[in-house]
C-alpha positions in Angstrom: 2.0 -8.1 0.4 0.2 -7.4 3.6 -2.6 -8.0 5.6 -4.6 -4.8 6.4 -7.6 -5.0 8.6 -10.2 -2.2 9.0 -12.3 -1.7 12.5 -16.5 -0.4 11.0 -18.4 1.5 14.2 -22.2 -0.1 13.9 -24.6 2.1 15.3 -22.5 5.3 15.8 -23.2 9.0 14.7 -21.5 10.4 12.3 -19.1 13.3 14.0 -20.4 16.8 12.0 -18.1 19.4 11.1 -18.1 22.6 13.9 -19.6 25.0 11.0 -22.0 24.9 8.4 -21.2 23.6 5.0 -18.8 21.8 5.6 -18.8 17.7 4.6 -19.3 15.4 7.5 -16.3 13.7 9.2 -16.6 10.2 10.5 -13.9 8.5 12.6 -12.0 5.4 11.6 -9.6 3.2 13.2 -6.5 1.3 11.9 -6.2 -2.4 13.6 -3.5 -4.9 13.1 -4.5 -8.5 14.2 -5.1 -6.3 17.9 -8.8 -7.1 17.9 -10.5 -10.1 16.5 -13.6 -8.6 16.5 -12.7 -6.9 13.3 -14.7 -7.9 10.0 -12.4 -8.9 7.5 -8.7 -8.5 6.5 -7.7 -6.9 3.3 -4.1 -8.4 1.3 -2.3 -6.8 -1.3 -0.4 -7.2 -3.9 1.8 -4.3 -5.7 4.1 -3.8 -8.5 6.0 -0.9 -8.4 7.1 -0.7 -11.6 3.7 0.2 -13.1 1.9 1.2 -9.8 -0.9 -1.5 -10.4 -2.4 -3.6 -7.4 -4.5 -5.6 -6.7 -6.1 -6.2 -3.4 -8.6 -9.2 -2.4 -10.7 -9.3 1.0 -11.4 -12.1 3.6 -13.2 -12.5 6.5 -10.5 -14.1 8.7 -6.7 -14.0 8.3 -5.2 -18.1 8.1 -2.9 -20.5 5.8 -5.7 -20.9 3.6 -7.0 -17.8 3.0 -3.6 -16.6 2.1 -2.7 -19.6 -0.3 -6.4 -18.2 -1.7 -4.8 -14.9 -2.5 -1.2 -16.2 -3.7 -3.2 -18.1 -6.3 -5.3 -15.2 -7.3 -2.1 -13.3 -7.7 -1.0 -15.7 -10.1 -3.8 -15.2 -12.4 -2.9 -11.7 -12.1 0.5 -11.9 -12.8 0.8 -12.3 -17.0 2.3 -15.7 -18.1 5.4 -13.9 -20.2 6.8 -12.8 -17.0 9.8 -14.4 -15.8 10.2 -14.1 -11.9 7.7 -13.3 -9.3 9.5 -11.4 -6.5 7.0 -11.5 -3.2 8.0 -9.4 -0.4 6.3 -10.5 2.7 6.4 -9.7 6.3 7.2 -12.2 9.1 3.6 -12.8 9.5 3.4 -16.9 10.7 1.0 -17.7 7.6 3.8 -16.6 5.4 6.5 -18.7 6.6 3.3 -21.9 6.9 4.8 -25.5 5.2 1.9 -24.9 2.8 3.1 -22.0 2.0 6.8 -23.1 0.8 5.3 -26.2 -1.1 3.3 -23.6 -2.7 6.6 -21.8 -3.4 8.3 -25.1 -4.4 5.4 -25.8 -6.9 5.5 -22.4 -9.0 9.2 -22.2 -9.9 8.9 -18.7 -10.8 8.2 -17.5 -7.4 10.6 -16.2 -4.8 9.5 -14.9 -1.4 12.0 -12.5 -0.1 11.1 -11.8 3.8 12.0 -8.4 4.6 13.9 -7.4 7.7 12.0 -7.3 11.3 11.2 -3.6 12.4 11.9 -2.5 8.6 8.3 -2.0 6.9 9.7 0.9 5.1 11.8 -1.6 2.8 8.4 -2.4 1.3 7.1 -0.7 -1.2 3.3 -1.6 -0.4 3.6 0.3 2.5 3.3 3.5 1.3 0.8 2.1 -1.0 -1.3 1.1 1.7 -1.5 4.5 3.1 -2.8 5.9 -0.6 -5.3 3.2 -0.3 -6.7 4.2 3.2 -6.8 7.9 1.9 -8.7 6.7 -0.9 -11.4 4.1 0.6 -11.5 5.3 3.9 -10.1 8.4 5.2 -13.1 10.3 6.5 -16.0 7.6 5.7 -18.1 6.0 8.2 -19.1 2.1 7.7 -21.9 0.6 9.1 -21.0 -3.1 8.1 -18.0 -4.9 6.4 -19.5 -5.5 2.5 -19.9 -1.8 2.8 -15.7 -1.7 3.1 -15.4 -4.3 0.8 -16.9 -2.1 -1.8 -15.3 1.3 -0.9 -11.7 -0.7 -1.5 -13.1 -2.0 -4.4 -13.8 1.8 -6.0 -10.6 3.0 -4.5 -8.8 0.0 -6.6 -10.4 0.7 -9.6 -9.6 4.5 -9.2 -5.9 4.1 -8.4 -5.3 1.2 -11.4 -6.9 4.0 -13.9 -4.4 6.3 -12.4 -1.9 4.9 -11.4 2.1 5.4 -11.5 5.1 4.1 -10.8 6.6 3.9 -7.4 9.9 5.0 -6.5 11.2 3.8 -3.3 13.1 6.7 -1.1 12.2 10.2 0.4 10.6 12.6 -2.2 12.4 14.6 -4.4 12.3 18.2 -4.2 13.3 20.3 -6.8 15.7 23.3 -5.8 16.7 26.9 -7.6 20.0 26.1 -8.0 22.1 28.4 -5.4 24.0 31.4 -6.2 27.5 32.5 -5.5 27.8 32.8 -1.9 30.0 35.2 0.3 33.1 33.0 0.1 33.3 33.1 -3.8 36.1 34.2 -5.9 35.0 37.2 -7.6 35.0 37.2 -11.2 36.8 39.1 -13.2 34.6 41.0 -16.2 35.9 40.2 -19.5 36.9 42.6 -21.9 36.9 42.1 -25.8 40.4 40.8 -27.5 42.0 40.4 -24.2 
């Protein structure tokens, strides 16, 4: 799970392509807690086993507003499954004495904190980037609600097409090689011999 936090340009242009025809670009800009300015956060949660997510957006980023979306995962979360694995950053709202009571109160939670410097243990972090692409890659936004709603559409979109995650570096599929110079030569064979 992980804060995500998007920076909307009010009042700017929208950049146009150099030649005619083409769709109109608009810049966008990735913050992480650098600016507090920003309109709203967006947290995530992600199982990678089905590829669903769900994602829920807040004006500010605090103890209670992420107690707010722990609870919401819940309710997500069917009741027939056993264990809750949460893998969290080392965000200080994660590690909050609310927070562990609210881990303490739900016995089928765990929180598993991964590593400092190792996002790429996480699976929601390529996620996240699938997500941007989706909502807002190439978009400009005049106001937050107008984010709120193009992550919205992206959710929807990706949970009715979603797939599995596999954690790792992409597979590629190779011809398998030939004999190479150094082989044995093989010897033809002949019929009853």
């Amino acid at each position: 799970m992980g804060p995500l936090s998007v920076r909307s340009y009010p009042g700017k242009e929208l950049v146009r392509g150099r030649q005619e025809g083409l769709a109109g670009r608009a810049r966008w800009e990735l913050q992480r807690d650098r600016d507090r300015k920003l309109g709203g956060y967006v947290f995530g949660a992600f199982v990678p086993a089905t590829g669903e997510a769900l994602t829920a957006t807040y004006t500010s980023r605090s103890i209670v507003t992420f107690l707010d979306f722990l609870g919401k995962v819940e309710e997500w979360v069917p009741k027939d499954v056993g264990r809750i694995y949460a893998i969290m950053d080392n965000l200080r709202a994660h590690k909050a004495y609310d927070v562990l009571l609210f881990d303490v109160a739900r016995p089928r939670w765990e929180f598993v904190f991964q590593p400092k410097y190792a996002a790429y243990l996480n699976l929601i972090e390529p996620w996240w980037k699938t997500l941007k692409s989706l909502a807002i890659k190439g978009r400009f936004f005049e106001t937050w609600e107008q984010i709120e709603e193009a992550i919205a559409k992206a959710l929807d979109y990706w949970n009715g097409h979603r797939h599995p995650y596999v954690w790792g570096r992409r597979r590629r599929h190779r011809a398998p090689r030939g004999q190479g110079v150094g082989a044995m030569p093989r010897m033809a064979s002949v019929d009853g011999v």
